[in-house]
C-alpha positions as CSV (number, residue, x, y, z in Angstrom):
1,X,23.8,-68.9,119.9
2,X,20.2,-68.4,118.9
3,X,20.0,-65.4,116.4
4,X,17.7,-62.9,119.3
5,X,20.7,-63.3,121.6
6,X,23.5,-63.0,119.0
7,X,22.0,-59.8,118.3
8,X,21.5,-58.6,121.4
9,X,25.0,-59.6,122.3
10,X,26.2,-57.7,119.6
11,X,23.9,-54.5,120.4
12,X,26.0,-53.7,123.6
13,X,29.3,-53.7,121.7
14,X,30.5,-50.0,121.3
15,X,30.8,-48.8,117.9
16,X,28.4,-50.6,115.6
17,X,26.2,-47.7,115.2
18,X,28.6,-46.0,113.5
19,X,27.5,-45.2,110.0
20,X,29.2,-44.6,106.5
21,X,27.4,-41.6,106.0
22,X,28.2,-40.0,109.5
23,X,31.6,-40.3,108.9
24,X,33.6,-37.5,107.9
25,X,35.2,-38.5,104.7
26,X,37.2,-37.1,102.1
27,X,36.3,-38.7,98.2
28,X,38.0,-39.0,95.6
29,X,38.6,-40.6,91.9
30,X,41.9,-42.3,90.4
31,X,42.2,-43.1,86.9
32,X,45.1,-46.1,86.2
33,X,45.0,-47.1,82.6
34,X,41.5,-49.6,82.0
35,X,40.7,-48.7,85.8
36,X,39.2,-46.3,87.6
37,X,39.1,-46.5,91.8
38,X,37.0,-44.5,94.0
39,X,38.2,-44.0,97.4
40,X,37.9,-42.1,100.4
41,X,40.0,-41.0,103.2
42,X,39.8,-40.2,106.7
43,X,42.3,-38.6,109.5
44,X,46.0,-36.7,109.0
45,X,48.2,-38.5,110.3
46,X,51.6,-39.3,109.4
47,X,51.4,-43.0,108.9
48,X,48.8,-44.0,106.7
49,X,46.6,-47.3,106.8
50,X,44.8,-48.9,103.2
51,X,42.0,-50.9,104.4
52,X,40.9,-53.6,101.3
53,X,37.5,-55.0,101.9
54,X,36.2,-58.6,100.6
55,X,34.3,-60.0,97.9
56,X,31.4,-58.4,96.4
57,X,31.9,-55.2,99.1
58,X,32.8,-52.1,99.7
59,X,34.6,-49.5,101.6
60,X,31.3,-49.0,103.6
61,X,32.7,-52.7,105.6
62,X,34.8,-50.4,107.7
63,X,32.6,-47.8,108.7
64,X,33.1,-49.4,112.0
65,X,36.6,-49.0,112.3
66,X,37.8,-45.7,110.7
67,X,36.8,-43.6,113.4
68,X,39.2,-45.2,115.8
69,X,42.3,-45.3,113.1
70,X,41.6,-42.0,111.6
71,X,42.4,-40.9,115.3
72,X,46.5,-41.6,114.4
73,X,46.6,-42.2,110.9
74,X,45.7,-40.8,107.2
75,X,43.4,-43.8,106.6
76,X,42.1,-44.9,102.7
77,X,39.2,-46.6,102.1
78,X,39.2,-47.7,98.6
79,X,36.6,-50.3,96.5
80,X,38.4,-52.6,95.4
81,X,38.5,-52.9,91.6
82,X,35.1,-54.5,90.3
83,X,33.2,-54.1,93.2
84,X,31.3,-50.5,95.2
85,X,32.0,-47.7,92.4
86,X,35.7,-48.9,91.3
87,X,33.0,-50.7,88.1
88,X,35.9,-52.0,85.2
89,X,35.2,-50.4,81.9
90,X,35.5,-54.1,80.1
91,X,33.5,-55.6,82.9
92,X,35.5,-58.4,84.3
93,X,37.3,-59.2,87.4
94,X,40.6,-60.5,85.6
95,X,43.2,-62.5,87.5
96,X,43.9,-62.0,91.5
97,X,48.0,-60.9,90.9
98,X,46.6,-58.2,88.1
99,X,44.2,-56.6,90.8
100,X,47.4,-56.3,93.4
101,X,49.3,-54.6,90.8
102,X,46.9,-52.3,89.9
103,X,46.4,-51.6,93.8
104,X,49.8,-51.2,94.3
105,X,49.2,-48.2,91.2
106,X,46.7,-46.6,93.5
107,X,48.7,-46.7,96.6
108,X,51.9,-44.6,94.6
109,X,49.5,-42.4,93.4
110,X,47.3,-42.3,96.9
111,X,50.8,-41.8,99.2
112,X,54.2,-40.9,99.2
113,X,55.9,-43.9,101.1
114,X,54.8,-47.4,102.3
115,X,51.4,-48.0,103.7
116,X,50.1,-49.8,106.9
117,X,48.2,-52.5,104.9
118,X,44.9,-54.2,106.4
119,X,43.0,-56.6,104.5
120,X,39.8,-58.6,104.3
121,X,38.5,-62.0,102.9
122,X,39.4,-61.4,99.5
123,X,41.3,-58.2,100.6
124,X,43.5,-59.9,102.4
125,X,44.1,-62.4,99.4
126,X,45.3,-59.4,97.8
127,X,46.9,-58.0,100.1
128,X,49.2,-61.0,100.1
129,X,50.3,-60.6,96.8
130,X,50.4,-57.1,96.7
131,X,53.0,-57.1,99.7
132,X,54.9,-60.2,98.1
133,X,55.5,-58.3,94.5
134,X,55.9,-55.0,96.3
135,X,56.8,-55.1,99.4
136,X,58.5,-51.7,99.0
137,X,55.2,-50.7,99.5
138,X,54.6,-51.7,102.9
139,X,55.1,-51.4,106.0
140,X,53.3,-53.5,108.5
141,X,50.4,-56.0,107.4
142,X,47.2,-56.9,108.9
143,X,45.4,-60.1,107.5
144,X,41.8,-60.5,108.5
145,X,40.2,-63.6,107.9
146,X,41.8,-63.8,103.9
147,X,41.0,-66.2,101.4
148,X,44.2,-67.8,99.6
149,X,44.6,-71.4,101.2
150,X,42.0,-73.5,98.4
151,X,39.6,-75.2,100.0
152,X,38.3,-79.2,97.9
153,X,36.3,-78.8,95.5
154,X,34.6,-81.9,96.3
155,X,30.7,-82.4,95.9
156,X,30.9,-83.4,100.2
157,X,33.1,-80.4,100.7
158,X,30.6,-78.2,98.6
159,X,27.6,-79.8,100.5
160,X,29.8,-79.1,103.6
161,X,30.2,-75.7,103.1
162,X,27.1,-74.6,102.1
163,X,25.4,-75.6,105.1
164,X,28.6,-74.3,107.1
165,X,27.6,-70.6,105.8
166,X,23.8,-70.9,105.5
167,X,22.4,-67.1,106.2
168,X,21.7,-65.8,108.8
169,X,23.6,-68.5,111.3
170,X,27.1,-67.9,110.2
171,X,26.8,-64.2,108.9
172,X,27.5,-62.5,112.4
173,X,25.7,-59.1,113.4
174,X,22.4,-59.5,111.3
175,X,22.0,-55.4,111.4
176,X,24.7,-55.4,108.9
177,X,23.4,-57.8,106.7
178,X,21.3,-54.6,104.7
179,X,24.8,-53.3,103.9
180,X,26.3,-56.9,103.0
181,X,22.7,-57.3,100.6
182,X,23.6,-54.0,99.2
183,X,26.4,-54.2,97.9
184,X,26.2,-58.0,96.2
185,X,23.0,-56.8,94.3
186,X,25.5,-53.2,93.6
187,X,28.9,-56.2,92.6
188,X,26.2,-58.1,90.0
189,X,26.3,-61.9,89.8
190,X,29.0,-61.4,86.9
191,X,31.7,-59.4,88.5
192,X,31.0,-61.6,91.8
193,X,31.4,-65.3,90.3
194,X,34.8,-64.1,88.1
195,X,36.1,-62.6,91.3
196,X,35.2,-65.8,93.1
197,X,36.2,-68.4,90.3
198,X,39.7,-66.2,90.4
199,X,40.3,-66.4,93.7
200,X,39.2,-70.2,94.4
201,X,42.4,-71.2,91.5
202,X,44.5,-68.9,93.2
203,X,47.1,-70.5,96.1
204,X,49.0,-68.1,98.3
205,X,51.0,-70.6,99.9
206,X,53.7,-70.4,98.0
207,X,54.5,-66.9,98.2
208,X,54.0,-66.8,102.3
209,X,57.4,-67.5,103.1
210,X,58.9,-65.0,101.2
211,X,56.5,-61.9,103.0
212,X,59.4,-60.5,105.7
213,X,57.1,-57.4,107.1
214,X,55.8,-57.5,110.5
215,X,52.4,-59.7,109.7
216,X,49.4,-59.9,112.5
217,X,46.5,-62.2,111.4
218,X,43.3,-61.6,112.7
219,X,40.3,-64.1,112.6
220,X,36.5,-64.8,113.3
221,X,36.4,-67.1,116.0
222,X,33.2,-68.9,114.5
223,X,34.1,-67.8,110.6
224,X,32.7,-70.9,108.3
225,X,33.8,-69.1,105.4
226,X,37.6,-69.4,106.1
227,X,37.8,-71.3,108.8
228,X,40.4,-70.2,111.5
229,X,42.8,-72.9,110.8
230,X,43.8,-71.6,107.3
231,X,44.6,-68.2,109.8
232,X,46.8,-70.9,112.1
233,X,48.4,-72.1,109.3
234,X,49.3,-68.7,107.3
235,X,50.8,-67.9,111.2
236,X,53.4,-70.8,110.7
237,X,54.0,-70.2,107.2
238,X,54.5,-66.5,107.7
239,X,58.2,-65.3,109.4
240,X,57.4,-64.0,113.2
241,X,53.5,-63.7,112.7
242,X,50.8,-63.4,115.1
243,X,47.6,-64.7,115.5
244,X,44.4,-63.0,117.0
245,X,41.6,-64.8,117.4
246,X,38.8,-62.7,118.1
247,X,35.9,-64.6,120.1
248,X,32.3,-64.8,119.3
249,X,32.3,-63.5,115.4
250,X,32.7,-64.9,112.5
251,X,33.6,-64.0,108.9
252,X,33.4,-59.8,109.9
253,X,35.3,-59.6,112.9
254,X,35.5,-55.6,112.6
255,X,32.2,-55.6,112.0
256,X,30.7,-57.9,114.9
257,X,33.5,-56.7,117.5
258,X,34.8,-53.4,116.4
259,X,36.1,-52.6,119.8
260,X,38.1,-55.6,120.5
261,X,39.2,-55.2,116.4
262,X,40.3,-51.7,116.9
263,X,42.0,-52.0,119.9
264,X,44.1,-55.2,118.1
265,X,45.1,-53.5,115.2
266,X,46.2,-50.1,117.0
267,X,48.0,-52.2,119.2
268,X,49.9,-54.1,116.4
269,X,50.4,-50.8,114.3
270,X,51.7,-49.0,117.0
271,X,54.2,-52.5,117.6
272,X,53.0,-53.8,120.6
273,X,52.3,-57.2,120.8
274,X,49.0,-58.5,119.8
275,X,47.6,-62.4,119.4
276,X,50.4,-64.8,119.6
């Protein structure tokens, strides 16, 4: 689709001129050992939902989306260690199992039980292993397009995929691209290539299997980044998951279709069926 009616296409969808700053958000600052995670928080309710974002973001990645949630649950919005204001004091990303651990910190000291657990790209990477060592912790499980499945390494894979994601084709709703910018140029090429080199030598097939909460995968329709068949195949690796595809976006599903998004994930949390 050429970029003018992408973005027109996009323009009609309700809820992407929701902005970070409008929202009414509750701040705050945890301190777990070398770390230190900012986070916010939106909503009362009973149930609470952790959204993750991906690599080299921020919380601001679900400013679309926390208006609808924060309507039935307490939802958290933290930056994920390295990246947005959660900076590490020795300035390095370490290891992909270390992060999840130290998440899992934040969520006992953010909450009193287990958490509704959404997350993104790299989020959902961790997310995986979070809910594999601790699955004490949670409760239900929402993967959105996640890394974890390698992809070749290959100079023709390489090639491949950098003309695959070449901006602005593949990068969905271009008004969001200011905020995407942002907050690369906030990560710094340092934090963003350890986080990346980290979670390219990291495989989470292994530990699919073993993940026994109720697990609903949602995915991009058109994401190059992770393309929907590493979503198909977590599905079948994954005990009694389910599979939404969400059509016409890519790599930010609840970014480019917050609507359709929303009304997936509420559906899911709430146990009705959603995808297949």
């Amino acid at each position: 689709m050429p970029l003018r009616s992408l973005s027109s296409a996009i323009r009609s969808r309700p809820g992407r001129h929701v902005r970070w700053r409008d929202l009414e958000l509750r701040t705050h600052r945890t301190d777990l050992g070398a770390y230190r995670i900012h986070w916010a928080e939106a909503g009362a309710g009973e149930e609470c939902v952790a959204l993750l974002h991906g690599l080299s973001g921020s919380a601001r990645w679900w400013s679309r989306n926390v208006q609808a949630l924060a309507a039935r649950y307490r939802v958290l919005l933290p930056d994920v260690v390295g990246f947005g204001r959660s900076r590490v004091r020795r300035h390095t990303f370490t290891r992909v199992p270390e992060i999840a651990d130290v998440l899992a910190q934040w969520l006992d000291a953010a909450t009193d039980g287990p958490v509704n657990l959404v997350g993104h790209s790299l989020g959902g990477h961790l997310s995986i292993h979070l809910t594999a060592r601790h699955p004490e912790r949670v409760r239900r499980l929402a993967l959105v397009d996640a890394t974890g499945i390698p992809r070749p390494l290959t100079p023709r894979h390489v090639m491949r995929f950098a003309y695959d994601v070449a901006p602005p084709r593949r990068w969905g709703d271009p008004t969001f691209l200011p905020v995407i910018v942002g907050d690369v140029i906030s990560a710094g090429p340092f934090s963003t290539l350890r986080a990346l080199r980290s979670l390219l030598w990291d495989d989470v097939r292994p530990l699919l299997s073993g993940i026994t909460v109720p697990t609903l995968l949602v995915w991009g329709e058109h994401d190059a980044f992770v393309p929907v068949e590493h979503g198909a195949a977590m599905r079948q690796a994954i005990p009694h998951a389910r599979l939404l595809v969400l059509k016409g976006t890519y790599h930010n599903p609840m970014v480019d279709d917050p609507a359709a998004f929303n009304a997936g994930l509420l559906a899911f949390l709430a146990g009705e069926e959603a995808g297949e």
